[in-house]
C-alpha positions in Angstrom: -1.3 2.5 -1.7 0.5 5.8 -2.5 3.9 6.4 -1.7 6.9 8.1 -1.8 9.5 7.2 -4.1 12.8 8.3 -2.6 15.9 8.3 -4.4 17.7 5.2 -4.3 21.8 4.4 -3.8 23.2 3.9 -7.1 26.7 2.7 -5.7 28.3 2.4 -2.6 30.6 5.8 -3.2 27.9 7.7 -5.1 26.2 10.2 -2.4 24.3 12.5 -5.0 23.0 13.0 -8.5 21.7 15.3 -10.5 18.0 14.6 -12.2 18.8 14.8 -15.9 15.2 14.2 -16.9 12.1 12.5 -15.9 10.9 9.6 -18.4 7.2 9.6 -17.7 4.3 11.9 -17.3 1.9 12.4 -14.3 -1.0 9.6 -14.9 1.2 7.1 -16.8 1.3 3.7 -15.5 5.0 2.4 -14.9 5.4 -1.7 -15.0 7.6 -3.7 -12.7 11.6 -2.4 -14.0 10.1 0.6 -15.7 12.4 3.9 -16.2 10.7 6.9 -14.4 13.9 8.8 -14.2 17.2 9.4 -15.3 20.2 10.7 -13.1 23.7 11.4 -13.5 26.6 10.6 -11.2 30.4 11.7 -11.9 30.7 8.3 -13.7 27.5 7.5 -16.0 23.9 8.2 -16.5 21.5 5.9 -14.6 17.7 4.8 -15.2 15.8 5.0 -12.0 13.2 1.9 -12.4 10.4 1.4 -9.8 9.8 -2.2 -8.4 5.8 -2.6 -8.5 3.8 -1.9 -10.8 2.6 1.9 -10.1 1.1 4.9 -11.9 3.7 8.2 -11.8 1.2 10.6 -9.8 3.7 13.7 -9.4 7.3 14.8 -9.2 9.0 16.5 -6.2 11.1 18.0 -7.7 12.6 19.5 -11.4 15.5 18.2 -13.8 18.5 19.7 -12.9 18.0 19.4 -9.1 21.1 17.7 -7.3 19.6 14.5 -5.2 21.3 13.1 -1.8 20.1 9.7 -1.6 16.9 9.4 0.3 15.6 12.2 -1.0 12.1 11.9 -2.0 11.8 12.7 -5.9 8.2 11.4 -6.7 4.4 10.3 -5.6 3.9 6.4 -7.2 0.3 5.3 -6.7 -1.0 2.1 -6.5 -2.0 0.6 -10.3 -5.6 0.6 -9.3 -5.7 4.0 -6.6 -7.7 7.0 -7.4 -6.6 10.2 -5.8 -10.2 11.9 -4.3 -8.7 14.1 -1.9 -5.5 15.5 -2.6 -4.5 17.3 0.4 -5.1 14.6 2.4 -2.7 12.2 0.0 -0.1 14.5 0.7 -0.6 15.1 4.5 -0.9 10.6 5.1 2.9 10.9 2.9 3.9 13.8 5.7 4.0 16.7 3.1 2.3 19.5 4.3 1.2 22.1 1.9 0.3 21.9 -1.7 3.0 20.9 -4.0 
């Protein structure tokens, strides 16, 4: 089942991060621990790893984009979903519009 993959809490004091760079490209299937992203904080460069299995559908938003945590980033789909109607995808995740 698709879903959105929000940014997650790094550390208890880190609020935001900047995307640095996105590992993957739309289509490619990510394994349990697999990097999609990279982020910065004011102390160190993070890997952002999903925690299922998923293929990387589509990025919200571009590298060099600050992030409040919560924010969502990315579209994971299930390892076995096919996308067939696009707008409606994004309208069942509450995204109106094309993005």
């Amino acid at each position: 089942m698709a879903k959105l993959f929000r940014m997650p809490s790094i550390s208890a004091d880190t609020e935001e991060v900047v995307l640095l760079e996105w590992s993957v490209t739309p289509g490619t299937k990510v394994e349990v621990g697999g990097t999609i992203a990279i982020v910065e904080t004011d102390k160190a460069n993070v890997d952002l790893t999903v925690d299922q299995t998923s293929i990387f559908w589509r990025s919200l938003v571009e590298p060099g984009a600050s992030l409040v945590v919560g924010t969502p980033i990315a579209i994971l789909l299930g390892e076995d979903e096919q996308v067939t109607d696009e707008n409606a995808l994004l309208a069942s995740l509450g995204i109106s519009g094309n993005i």
